[in-house]
C-alpha positions in Angstrom: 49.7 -21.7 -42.2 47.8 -18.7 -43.7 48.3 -16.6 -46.8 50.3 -13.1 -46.6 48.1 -10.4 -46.6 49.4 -9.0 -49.6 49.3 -12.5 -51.4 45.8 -12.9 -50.5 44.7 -9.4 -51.8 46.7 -10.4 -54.6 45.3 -13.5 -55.6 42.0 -12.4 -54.9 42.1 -9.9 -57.6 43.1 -12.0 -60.4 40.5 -14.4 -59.6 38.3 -11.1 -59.3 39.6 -10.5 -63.0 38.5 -12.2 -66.6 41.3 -15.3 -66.2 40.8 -18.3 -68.5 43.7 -20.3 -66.7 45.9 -20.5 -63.7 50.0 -21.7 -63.4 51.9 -22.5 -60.3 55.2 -22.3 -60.8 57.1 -24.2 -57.6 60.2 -23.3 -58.7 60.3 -19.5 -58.7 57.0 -19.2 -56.7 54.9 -17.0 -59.1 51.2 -17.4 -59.7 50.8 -16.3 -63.8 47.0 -16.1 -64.8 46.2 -16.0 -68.8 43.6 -13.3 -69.7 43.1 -13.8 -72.9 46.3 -13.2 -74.7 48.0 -11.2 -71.5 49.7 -12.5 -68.5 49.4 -11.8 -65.2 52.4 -12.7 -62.7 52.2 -12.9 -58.8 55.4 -13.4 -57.4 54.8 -15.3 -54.1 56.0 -14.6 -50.5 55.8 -17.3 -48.1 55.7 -17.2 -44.7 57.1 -20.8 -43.9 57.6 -23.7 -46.1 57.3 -23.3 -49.8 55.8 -26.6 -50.3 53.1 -25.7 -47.8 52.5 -22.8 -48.6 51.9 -23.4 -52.1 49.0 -26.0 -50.5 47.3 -22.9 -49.1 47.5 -21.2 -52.7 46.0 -24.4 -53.9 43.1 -24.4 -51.4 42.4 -20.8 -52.2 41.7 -21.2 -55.6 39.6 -24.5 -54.9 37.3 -22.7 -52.6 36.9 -20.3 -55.2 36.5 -22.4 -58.3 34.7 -25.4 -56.7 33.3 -23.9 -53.6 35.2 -25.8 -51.1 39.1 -25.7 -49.9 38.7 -29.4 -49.9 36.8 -29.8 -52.7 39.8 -30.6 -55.3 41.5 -33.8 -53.8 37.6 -35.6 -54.0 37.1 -34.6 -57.7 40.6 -36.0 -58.5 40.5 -39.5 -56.9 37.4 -39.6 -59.3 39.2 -38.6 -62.6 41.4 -40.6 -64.8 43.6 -39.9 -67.3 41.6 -41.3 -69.8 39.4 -38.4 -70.5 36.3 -39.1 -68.0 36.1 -35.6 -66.5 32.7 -33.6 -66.9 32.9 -31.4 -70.0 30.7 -28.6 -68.2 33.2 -28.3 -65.4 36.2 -28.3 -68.0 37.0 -24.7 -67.9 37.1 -24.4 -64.0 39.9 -27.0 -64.1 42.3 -24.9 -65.6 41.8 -22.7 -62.3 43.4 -24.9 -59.8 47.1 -24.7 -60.6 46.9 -28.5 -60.3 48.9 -30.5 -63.1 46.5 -33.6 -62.9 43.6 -31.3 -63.2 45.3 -29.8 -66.5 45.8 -33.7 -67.8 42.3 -34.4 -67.0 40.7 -31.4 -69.3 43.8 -32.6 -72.1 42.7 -36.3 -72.1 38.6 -35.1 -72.0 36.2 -35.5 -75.0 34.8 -32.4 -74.7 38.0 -30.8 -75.2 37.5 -27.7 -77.9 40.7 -25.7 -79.3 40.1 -22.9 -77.5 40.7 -25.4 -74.0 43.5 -27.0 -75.8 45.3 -23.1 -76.2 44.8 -22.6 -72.4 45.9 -26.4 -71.5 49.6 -25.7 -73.6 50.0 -22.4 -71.9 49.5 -24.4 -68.5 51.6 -27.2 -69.4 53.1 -27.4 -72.2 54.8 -31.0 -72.5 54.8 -33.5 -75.3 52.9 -35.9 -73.3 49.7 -32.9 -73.6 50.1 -32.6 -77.1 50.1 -36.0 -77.6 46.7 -36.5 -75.8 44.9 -33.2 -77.7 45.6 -34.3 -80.9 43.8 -36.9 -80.6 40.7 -35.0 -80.1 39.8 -33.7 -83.8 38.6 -30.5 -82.8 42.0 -29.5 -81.7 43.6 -31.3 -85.0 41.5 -28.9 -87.2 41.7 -26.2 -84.7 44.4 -23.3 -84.1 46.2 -25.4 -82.1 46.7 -28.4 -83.9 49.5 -27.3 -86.2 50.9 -26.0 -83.2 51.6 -29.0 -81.7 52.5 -30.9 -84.1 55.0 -28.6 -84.4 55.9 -28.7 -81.2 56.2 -33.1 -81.6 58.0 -32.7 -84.6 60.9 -30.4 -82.9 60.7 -32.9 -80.0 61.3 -35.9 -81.7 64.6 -36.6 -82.0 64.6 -36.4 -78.3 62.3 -39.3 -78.1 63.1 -42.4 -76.7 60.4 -44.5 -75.7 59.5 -46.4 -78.9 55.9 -46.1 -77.9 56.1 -42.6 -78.3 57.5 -42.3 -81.2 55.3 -44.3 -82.4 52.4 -42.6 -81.3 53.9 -38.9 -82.0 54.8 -40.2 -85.9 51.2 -41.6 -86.2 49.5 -37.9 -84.7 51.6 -35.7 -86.4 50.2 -37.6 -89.5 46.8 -36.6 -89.4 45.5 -34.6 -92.8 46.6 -30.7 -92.8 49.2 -30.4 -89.7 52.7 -31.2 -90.9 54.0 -30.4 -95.2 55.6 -32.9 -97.2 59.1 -31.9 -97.0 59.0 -32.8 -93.3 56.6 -35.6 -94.0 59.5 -36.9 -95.7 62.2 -36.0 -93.2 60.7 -38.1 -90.2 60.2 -40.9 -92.8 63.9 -40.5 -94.2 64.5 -41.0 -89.9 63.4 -44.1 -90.3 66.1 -45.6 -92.5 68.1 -45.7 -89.1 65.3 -46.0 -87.0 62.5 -47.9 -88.3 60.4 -47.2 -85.5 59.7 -44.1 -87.1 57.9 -46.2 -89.9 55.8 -47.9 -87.8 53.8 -44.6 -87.4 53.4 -44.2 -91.0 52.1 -48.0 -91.1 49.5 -47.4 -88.8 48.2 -44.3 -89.9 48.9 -44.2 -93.9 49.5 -47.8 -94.7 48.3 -47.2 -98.2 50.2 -43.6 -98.4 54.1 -44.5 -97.6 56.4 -42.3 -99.2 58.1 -45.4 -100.5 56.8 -46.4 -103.1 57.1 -50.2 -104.6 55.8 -51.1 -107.8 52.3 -53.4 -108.5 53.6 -57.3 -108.1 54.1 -58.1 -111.8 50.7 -59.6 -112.6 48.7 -56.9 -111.1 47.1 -55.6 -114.5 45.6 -59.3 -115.3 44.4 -60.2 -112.1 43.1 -56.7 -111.6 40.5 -57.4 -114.3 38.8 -60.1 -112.1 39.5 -58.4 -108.8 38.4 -54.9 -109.3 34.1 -55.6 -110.9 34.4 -57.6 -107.8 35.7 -54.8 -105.1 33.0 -52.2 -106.8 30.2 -54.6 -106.3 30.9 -54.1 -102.8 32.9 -57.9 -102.6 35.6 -56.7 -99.5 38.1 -59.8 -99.7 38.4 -58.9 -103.7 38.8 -55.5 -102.5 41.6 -56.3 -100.0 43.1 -58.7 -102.0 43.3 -56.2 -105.1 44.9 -53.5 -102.8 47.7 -55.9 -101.5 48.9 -56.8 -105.3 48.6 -53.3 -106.3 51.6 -50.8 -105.3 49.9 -49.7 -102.2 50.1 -52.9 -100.6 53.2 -53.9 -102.3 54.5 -50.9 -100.1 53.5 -51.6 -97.1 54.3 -55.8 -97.8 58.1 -54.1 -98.2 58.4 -51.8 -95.1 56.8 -53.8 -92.7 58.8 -57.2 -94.0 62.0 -54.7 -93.0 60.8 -53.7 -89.5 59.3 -57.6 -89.0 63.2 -58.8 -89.6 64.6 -55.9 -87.0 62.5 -55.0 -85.0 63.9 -52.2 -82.6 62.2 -53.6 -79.5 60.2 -55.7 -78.0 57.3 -52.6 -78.0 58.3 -52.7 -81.8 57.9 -55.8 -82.7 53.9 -56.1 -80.7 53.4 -53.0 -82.6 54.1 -54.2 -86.6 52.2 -57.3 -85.2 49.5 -55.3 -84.4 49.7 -53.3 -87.8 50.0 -56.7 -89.8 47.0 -58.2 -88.3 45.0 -54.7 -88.4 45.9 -54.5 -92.2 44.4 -57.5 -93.4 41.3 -57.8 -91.4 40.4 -54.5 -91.4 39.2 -53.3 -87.7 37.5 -56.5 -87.0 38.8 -57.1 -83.6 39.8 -60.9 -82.9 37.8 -62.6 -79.9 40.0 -65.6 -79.7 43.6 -65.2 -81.2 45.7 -68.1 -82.3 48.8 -68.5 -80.0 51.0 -69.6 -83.4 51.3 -69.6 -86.7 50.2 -73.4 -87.9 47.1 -72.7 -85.8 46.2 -69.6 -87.8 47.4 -70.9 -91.2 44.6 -74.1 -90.3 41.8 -71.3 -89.2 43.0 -69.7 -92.8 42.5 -73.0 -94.6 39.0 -73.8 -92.9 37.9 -70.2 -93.1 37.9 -71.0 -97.1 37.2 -74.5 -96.8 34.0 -73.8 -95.0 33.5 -70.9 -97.6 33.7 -72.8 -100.6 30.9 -75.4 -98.8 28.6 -72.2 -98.3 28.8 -71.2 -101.9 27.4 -67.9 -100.9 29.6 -65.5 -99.4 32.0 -62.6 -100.7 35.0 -65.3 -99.7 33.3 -67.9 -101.9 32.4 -65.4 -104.5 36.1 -64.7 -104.8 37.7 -67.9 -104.3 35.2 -69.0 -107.6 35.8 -66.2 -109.4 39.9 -66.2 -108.9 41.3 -69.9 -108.4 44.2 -68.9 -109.6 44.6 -66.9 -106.4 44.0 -69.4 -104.2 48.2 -69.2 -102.2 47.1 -65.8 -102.1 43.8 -65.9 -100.7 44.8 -68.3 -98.1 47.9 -66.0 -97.6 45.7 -62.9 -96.3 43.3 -64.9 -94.2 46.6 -66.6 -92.5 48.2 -62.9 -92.1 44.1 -61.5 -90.5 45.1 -63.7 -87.6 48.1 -61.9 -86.8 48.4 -60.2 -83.3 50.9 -59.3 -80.3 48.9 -62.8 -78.9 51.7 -64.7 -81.1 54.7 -62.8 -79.3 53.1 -63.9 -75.7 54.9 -67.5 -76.0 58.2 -65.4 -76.9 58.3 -62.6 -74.8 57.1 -64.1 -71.5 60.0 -66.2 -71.0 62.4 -63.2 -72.1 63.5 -59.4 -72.2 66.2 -59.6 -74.9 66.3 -56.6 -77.3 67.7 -56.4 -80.4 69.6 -59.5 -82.5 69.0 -62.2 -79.7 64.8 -61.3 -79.4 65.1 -60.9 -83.4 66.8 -64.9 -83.2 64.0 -65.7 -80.3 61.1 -63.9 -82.8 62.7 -66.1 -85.9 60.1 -69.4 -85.7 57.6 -66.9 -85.7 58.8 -64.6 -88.2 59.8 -66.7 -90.4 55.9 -68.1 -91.3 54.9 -64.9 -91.8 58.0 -63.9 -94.5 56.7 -67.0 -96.1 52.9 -66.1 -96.3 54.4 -62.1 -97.7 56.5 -64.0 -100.1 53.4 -65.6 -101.9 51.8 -62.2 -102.0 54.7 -60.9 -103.0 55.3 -63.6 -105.6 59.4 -63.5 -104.5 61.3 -66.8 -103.3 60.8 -65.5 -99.8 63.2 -65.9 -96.8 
């Protein structure tokens, strides 16, 4: 099948012209270009099957922009979705009329905000936005307010937990959303605490609820804090869990931990538990249970104590008064979705029955919270 003569002529002068990016439309048939902030539309006329015919659009523009009809299919079996195409070539991309070649330039780390403008006229889904904001040239860009915006109006349409997760936890980021609808995804989350689990991972020590310091905060804060300046991280971490930022998070994630919404939910505020207490020490060999990372917890400090050298040792000397607690956070660093494998490979219950399957795990951890805490616990 070949072009129409006056498709070709067509085509050939907006690729002829100054266009930044190129949309197919299948449904109506139009070819739109963006030159700079105008539009060009080229309403189609094919001579047999749409379908096909829209393949011969295709290979025109790939000769053009890559030099060979052909030339498009080989580049894509080589790109991922993961950001891995060439940032010199990033710009051509958006000439194809090809939705995997539009992903590829969205999910790239060269991306810049001026590529991120032409990607969202291309395709404008949340899915997009969701993959440029996490580039921070885009988030401080032109275009990062804008799609946050665009997230924000989407989200009560969300209903992959994942998500909404991830969607809460972008949107976040310094200078792209106000307050007043800061507070109205979090207020969301009173019915949906998924929704919270965004603000755990990316402001754990910035929730808009705020719990007060655990009631002995202001004496042991005189031992903890020369410590934590002196560069001592355990006193440091420890300090920031009995103070009202960590009393915070101790309180939202203890309410998502006893209902979770699913079973992405509940790996997720594992995930943020363990993250929270170790920092972003990744664990090379995670503890299937709870008794097995309690013991690591107890000869992690054991072993410490013998050493009589370290931060953990320095601490433990310093504040044996602490000691529950102590233990309590290096139990909680062990925490990760490894703990749910035993759980969640033998089922796919959702809701109260996988919160009743999740209890003998749960429960341990609600224990080790209500030591920091300092409540009776479960």
């Amino acid at each position: 099948m070949q072009l129409s003569d006056e498709d070709l002529l067509r085509l050939n002068v907006l690729l002829a012209s100054p266009v930044t990016a190129i949309r197919l439309d299948d449904q109506d048939m139009t070819v739109r270009g963006l030159c700079g902030d105008q539009e060009a539309v080229i309403r189609l006329n094919p001579t047999g099957h749409p379908d096909q015919y829209l393949r011969c659009v295709r290979e025109l523009l790939s000769g053009h922009v890559l030099g060979s009809p052909g030339g498009y299919p080989a580049f894509l079996q080589r790109w991922t979705r993961m950001g891995q195409a060439r940032d010199a070539r990033l710009a051509e991309l958006l000439l194809l009329g090809e939705p995997e070649a539009v992903v590829a330039v969205a999910g790239a780390a060269g991306l810049t905000d001026e590529l991120a403008r032409r990607v969202w006229w291309i395709l404008p889904t949340a899915e997009i936005a969701r993959c440029m904001l996490a580039r921070e040239p885009v988030v401080s860009g032109s275009m990062g307010k804008v799609l946050a915006g665009h997230l924000v109006d989407y989200l009560p349409f969300e209903t992959e937990p994942l998500a909404i997760i991830a969607t809460v936890r972008l949107v976040l980021q310094p200078g792209l959303i106000d307050e007043s609808t800061r507070r109205r995804i979090w207020d969301k989350g009173r019915s949906k605490n998924v929704y919270q689990l965004g603000f755990l991972e990316s402001a754990p020590d910035a929730l808009p609820e705020e719990v007060p310091a655990r009631g002995d905060f202001e004496q042991q804060r005189g031992v903890l804090e020369p410590m934590a300046h002196a560069g001592n991280r355990f006193a440091a971490l420890l300090c920031r869990v009995l103070g009202p930022q960590g009393q915070s998070f101790l309180a939202v994630s203890e309410r998502i931990l006893r209902r979770p919404a699913s079973q992405e939910a509940a790996i997720c505020i594992m995930n943020v538990i363990g993250s929270y207490f170790r920092g972003q020490v990744s664990l090379s060999d995670a503890p299937r249970d709870m008794d097995a990372a309690r013991e690591r917890a107890r000869a992690r400090h054991a072993e410490a104590n013998q050493e009589n050298n370290s931060e953990l040792a320095e601490l433990a000397r310093s504040a044996s008064t602490l000691e529950r607690e102590i233990l309590a956070v290096l139990a909680l660093s062990y925490v990760s979705e490894t703990l749910l494998n035993p759980i969640f490979s033998h089922t796919t219950a959702v809701g109260t029955v996988m919160a009743r399957k999740m209890q003998p795990l749960v429960d341990p951890i609600l224990d080790l919270y209500a030591v920091l805490r300092m409540t009776p616990g479960r």
